[in-house]
C-alpha atoms as one frame of an Amber mdcrd trajectory, in Angstrom:
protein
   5.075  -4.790 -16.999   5.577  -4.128 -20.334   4.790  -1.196 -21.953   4.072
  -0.390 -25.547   5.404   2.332 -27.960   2.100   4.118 -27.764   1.938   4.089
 -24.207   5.829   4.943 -23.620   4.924   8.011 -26.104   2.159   8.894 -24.271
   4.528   8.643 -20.761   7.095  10.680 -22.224   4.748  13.384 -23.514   3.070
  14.087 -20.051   6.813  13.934 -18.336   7.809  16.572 -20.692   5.159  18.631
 -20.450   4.975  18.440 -16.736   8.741  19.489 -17.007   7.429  22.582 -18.803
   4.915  23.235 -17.076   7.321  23.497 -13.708  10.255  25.481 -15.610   7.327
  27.957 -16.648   6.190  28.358 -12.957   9.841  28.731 -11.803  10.870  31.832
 -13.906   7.292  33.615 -13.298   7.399  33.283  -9.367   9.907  34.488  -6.874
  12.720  32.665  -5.737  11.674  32.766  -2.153   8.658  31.446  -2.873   9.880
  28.322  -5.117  12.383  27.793  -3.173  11.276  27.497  -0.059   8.731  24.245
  -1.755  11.814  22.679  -3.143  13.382  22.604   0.433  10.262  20.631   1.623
   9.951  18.754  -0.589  13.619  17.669  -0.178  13.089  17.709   3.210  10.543
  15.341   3.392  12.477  13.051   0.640  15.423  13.283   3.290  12.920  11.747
   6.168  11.657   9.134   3.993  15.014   8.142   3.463  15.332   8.127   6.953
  12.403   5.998   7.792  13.270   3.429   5.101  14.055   0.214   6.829  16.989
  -0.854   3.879  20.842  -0.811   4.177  22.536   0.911   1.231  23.404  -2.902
  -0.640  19.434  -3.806  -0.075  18.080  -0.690  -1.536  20.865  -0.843  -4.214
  19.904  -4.937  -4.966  16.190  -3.411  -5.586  17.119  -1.048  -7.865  19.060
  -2.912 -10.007  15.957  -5.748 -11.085
């Protein structure tokens, strides 16, 4: 799928402010508190990873197209 300028613009914008949005919440709350969320959620990224039925070279094939 192609995308146009516009709509890569438009991509970018909401990326950046998410990105914003997240640094913002990481300075005002406590590190336990962020923390501990970014250990699930690398957690869980880890037992995906897990569960994904790919060798390294297949995964690495699908990437690259």
């Amino acid at each position: 799928m192609v995308l146009d300028n516009l709509e890569r613009e438009r991509n970018f914008a909401q990326r950046l402010e998410f990105t914003r949005f997240y640094a913002r919440w990481v300075r005002a709350v406590p590190n336990e508190v962020w923390s501990k969320q970014q250990a699930m959620l690398i957690d869980s990224l880890i037992e995906n990873a897990k569960n994904l039925m790919l060798s390294a070279e297949e995964y690495l094939k699908l990437k690259r197209r």
